[in-house]
GUGUTI-298106 format. One line per 10 residues: number of its first residue (from 1); their letters; for each residue x, y, z of C-alpha. Coordinates in Angstrom, 2 decimals. Layout:
// residues N
NUM = A = X,Y,Z; ...
***
This chain:
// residues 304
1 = XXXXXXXXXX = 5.41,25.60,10.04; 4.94,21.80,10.50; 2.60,22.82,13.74; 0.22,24.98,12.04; 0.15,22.42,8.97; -0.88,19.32,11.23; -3.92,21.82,12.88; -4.93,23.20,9.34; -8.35,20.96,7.99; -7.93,19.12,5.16
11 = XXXXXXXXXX = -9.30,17.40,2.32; -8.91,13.93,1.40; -10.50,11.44,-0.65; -9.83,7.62,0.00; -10.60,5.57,-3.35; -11.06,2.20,-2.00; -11.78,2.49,1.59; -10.98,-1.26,2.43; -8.81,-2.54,5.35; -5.83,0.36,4.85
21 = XXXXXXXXXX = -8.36,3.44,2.63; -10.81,2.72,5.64; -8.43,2.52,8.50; -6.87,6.20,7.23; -10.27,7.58,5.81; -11.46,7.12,9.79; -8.13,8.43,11.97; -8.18,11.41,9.42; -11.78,12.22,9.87; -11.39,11.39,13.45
31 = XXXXXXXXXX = -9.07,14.31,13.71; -11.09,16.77,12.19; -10.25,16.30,8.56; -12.84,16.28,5.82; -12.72,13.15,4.23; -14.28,11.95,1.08; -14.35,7.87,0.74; -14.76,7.18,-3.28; -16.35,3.26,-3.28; -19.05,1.50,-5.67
41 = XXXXXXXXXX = -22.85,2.40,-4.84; -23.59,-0.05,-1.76; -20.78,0.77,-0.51; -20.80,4.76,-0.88; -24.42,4.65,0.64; -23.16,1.99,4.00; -20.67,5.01,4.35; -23.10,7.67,3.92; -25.41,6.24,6.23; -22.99,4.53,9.35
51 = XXXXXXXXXX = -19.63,6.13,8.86; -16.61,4.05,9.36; -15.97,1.50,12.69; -12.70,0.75,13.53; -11.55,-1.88,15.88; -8.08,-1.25,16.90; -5.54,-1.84,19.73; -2.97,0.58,18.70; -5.91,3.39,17.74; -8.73,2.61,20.23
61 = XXXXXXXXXX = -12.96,1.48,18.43; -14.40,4.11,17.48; -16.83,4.93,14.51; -16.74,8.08,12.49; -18.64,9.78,10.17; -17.22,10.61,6.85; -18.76,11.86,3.34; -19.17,9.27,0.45; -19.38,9.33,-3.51; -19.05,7.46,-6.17
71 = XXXXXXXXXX = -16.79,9.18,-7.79; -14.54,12.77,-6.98; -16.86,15.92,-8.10; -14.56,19.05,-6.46; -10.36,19.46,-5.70; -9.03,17.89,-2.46; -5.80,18.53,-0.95; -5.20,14.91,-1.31; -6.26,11.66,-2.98; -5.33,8.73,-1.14
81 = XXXXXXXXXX = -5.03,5.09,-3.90; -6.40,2.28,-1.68; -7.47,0.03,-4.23; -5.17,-2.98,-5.17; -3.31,-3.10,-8.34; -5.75,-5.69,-10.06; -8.80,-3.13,-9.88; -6.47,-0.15,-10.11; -7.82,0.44,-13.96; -11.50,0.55,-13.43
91 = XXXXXXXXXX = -11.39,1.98,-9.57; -9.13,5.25,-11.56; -12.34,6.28,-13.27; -13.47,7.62,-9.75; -10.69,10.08,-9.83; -10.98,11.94,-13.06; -8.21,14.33,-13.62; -10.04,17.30,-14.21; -11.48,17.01,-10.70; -8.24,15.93,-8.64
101 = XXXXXXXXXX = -7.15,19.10,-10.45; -4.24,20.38,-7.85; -4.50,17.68,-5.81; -1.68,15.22,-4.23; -2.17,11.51,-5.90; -0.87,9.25,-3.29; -0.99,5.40,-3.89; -0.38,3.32,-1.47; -0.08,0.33,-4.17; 2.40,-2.63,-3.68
111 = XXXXXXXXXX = 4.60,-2.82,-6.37; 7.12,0.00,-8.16; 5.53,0.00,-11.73; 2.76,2.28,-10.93; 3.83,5.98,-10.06; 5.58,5.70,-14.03; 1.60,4.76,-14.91; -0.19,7.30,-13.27; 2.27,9.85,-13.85; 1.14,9.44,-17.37
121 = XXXXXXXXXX = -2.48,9.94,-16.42; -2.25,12.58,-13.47; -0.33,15.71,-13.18; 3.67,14.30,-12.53; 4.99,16.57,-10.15; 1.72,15.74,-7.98; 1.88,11.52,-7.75; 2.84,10.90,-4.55; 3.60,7.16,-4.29; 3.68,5.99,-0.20
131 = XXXXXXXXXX = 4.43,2.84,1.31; 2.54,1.87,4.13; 2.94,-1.19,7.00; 0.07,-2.22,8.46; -2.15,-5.01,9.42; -5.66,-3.82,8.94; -8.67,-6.26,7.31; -12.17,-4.57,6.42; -14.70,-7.44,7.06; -17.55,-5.87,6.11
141 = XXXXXXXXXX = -18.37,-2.33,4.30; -17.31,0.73,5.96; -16.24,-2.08,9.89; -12.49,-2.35,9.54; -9.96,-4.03,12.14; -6.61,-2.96,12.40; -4.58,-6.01,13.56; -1.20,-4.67,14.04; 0.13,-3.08,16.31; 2.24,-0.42,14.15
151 = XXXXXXXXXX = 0.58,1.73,11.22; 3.69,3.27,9.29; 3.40,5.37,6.33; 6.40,6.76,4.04; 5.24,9.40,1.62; 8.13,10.31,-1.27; 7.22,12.11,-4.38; 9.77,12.75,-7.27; 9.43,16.72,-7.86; 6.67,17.18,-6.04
161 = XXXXXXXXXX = 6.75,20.21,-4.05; 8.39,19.14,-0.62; 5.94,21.71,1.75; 3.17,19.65,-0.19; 4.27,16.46,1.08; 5.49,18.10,4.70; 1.65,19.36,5.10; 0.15,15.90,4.45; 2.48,14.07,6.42; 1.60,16.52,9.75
171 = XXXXXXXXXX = -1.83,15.82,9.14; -1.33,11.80,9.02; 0.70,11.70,11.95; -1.07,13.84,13.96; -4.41,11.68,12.79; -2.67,8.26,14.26; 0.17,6.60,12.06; 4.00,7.63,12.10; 4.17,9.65,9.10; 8.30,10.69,7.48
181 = XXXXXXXXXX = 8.80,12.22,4.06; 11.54,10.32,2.78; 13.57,11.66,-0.15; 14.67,8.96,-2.56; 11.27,7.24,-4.23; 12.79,4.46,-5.83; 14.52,3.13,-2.69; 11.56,3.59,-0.50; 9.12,1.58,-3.15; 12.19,-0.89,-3.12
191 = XXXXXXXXXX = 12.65,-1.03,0.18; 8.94,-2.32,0.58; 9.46,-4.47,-2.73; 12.40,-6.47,-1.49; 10.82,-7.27,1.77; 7.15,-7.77,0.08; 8.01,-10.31,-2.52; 9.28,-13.06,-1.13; 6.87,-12.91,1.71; 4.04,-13.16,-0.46
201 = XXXXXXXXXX = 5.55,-15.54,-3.05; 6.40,-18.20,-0.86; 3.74,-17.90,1.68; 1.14,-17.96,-1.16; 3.15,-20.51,-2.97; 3.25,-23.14,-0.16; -0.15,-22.02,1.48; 1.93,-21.74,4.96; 2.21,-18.68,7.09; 5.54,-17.02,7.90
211 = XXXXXXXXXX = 6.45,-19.16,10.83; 7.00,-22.31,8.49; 8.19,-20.90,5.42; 10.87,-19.52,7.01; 11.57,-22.96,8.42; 10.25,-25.86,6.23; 11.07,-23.44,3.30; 14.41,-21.78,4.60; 17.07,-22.29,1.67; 14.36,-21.10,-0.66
221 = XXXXXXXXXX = 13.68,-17.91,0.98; 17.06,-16.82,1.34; 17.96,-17.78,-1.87; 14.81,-15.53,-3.04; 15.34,-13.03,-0.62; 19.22,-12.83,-2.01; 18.04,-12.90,-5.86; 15.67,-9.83,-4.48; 18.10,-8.11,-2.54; 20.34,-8.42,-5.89
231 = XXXXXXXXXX = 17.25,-6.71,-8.33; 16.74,-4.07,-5.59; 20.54,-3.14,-5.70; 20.50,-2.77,-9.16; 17.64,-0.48,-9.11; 18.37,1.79,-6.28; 17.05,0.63,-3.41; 18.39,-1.34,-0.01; 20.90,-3.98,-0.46; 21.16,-6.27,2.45
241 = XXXXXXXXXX = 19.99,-9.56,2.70; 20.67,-10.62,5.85; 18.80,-7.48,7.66; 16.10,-8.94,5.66; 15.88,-11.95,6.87; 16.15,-10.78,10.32; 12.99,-8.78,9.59; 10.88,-12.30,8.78; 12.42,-13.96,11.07; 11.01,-11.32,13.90
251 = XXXXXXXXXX = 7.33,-11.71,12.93; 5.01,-13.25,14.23; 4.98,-17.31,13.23; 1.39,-16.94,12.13; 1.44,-14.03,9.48; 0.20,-14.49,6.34; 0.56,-12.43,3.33; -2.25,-10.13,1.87; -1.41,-12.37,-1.83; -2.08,-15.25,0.14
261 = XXXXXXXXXX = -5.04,-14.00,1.33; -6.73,-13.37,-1.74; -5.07,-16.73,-3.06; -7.14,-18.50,-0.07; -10.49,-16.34,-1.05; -10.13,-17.21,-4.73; -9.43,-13.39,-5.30; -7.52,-12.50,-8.24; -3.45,-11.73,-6.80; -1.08,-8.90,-7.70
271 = XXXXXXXXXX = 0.82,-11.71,-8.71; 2.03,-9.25,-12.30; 2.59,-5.89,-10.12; 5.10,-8.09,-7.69; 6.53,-10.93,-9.26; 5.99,-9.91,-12.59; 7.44,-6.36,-12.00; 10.71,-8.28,-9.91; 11.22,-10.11,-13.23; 11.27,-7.58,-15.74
281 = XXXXXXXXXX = 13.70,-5.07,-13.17; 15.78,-7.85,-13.10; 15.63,-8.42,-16.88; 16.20,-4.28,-17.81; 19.60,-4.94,-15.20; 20.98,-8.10,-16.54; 20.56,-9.62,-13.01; 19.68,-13.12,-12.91; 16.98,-14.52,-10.47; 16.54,-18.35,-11.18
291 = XXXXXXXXXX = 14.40,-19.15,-7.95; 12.20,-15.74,-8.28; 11.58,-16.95,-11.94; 10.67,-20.33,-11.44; 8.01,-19.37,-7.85; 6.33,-16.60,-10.41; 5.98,-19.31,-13.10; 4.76,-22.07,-10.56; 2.08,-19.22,-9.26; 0.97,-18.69,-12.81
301 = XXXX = 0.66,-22.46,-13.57; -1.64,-22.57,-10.34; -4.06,-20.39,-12.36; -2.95,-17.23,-10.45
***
C-alpha cells in the first residue's frame, strides 16, 4: 500500500510559499505532484510565470514549474499552512472551506494553539497539524535557499483517518524530506514547542545567535528550558531537560532563530503564538514559570 501511495499524483496547495511552503511546493512538484502555490497577486503571477528555484545542498538547484492562484477554486488532496501565525487570519481567506472541501489541512505553524482554531473553521477530523525542521529562507518571490542540511516533517492528526495521513506522508518523503506519521498530536506540537521557545526567546531577547546564548546566557536558558520542559510535562508532551539542552548545545554556534529574524527585519514576531501560548499552558496547569514570564514581558516592553 505505502508503494503505490508514494507513485499515485497528487494535489497540493501551499498557502504561503515562503522559505518552508516554497521549499515543499518545489520537491513535490519536482516529483510529479500537482501543486497549487496560494500567494498575494505579484507573487501568484512571479510563480505563474518562473516557477520556483531552489538552492539546496541536501536537495540539489533546480527550478520547477508549479500552478499559482490567489486563492483555492477546486478540492486538493492536501492544503499545506505556510504562512506564519501573525498573517494566519487574513492569509485563511485563500482557503475557503467550501473549496478545501475533503481536503487534508496541514499547518506547519509554530505554536500548539492553532489546530483547536482551525478545527473550528475547517472540517476536524481533516486538520492535520505537522511540525517541520528545516533551515530554508525565500529571498526573493518564488528563489528559495534551503540552508540546512536536514528537512524533517512529522504529520499527526487527531481522528483523522490514518491511510489519509499514510498517503501524504509517502508522497513527501518520496518528494525529498523524511516524512513519519506520529500518533500522539499534542506531544509532537510539544515536542517542537519545548525546544522552539527558548531558542527564540532568548536569541531574540539578547540579539545573539545560539553559540553565545548558550554561553554568555547559560543559567538563563536552562532555567527556561527547565520551566519549559515543566509546561510541556504537564501538557503531554516530552519531559527532559537535559536532552534538550544537548540538542542546543549541538548546533551550530551561529544559528539564529526565525523570531529573531523578523525581530532584526522589524517584522512583526509570533511572540503571542510562543510565549504567549507557553504562559497561558502553564497558567491552565498551575505550573509556575518565573523566567519564561518575565523574557515574554521584556519582549513585549521592546515593542514586540
Amino acid at each position: 500500500m505505502a508503494h503505490d501511495s508514494a507513485h499515485q499524483k497528487r494535489t497540493v496547495a501551499v498557502l504561503g510559499p515562503g522559505g518552508t511552503g516554497g521549499l515543499l511546493a518545489a520537491l513535490l512538484a519536482r516529483a510529479g505532484h500537482r501543486v497549487i502555490c496560494l500567494a498575494g497577486d505579484d507573487t501568484a503571477d512571479t510563480l505563474r510565470t518562473a516557477g520556483i528555484q531552489v538552492r539546496s545542498g541536501t536537495f540539489g538547484d533546480f527550478t520547477t514549474p508549479v500552478e499559482a492562484d490567489t486563492e483555492l477554486r477546486e478540492p486538493v488532496d492536501a492544503c499545506v499552512i505556510a504562512v506564519k501565525h501573525t498573517s494566519l487570519h487574513s492569509a485563511l481567506d485563500r482557503v475557503p472551506p467550501t473549496a478545501l472541501g475533503d481536503g487534508l489541512l496541514v499547518p506547519l505553524l509554530n505554536g500548539v494553539e492553532h489546530p483547536a482554531t482551525l478545527r473550528t473553521r475547517y472540517r476536524p477530523d481533516r486538520v492535520a497539524p505537522a511540525v517541520i525542521r528545516v533551515e530554508s529562507t525565500r529571498v526573493a518571490p518564488g528563489v528559495i535557499e534551503h540552508g540546512s542540511p536536514f528537512a524533517e516533517l512529522d504529520l499527526t492528526g487527531e481522528g483523522v483517518p490514518r491511510e489519509r495521513l499514510d498517503a501524504l506522508a509517502s508522497a513527501l518523503a518520496a518528494a525529498g524530506p523524511a516524512t513519519r506519521v506520529l500518533d500522539d498530536e499534542t506531544a509532537a506540537l510539544w515536542a517542537k514547542m519545548s525546544f522552539l521557545a527558548p531558542f527564540a526567546l532568548l536569541t531574540t531577547l539578547h540579539a545573539l545567535p545560539l553559540g553565545e546564548v548558550r554561553t554568555r546566557h547559560r543559567e538563563e536558558l536552562t532555567a527556561l528550558v527547565e520551566e519549559t520542559t515543566a509546561v510541556s510535562a504537564a501538557c503531554g508532551g516530552p519531559a527532559d531537560p537535559t536532552r534538550a539542552l544537548a540538542r542546543y548545545d549541538a548546533f551550530p554556534p551561529g544559528t539564529k532563530s526565525s523570531m529573531q529574524r523578523d525581530a532584526e527585519a522589524g517584522r512583526p514576531l509570533e511572540l503571542d503564538a510562543i510565549g504567549g501560548a507557553l504562559l497561558r499552558a502553564a497558567d491552565r496547569h498551575g505550573v509556575k514559570v518565573p523566567v519564561a514570564t518575565r523574557v515574554v514581558g521584556e519582549l513585549a516592553d521592546a515593542g514586540h
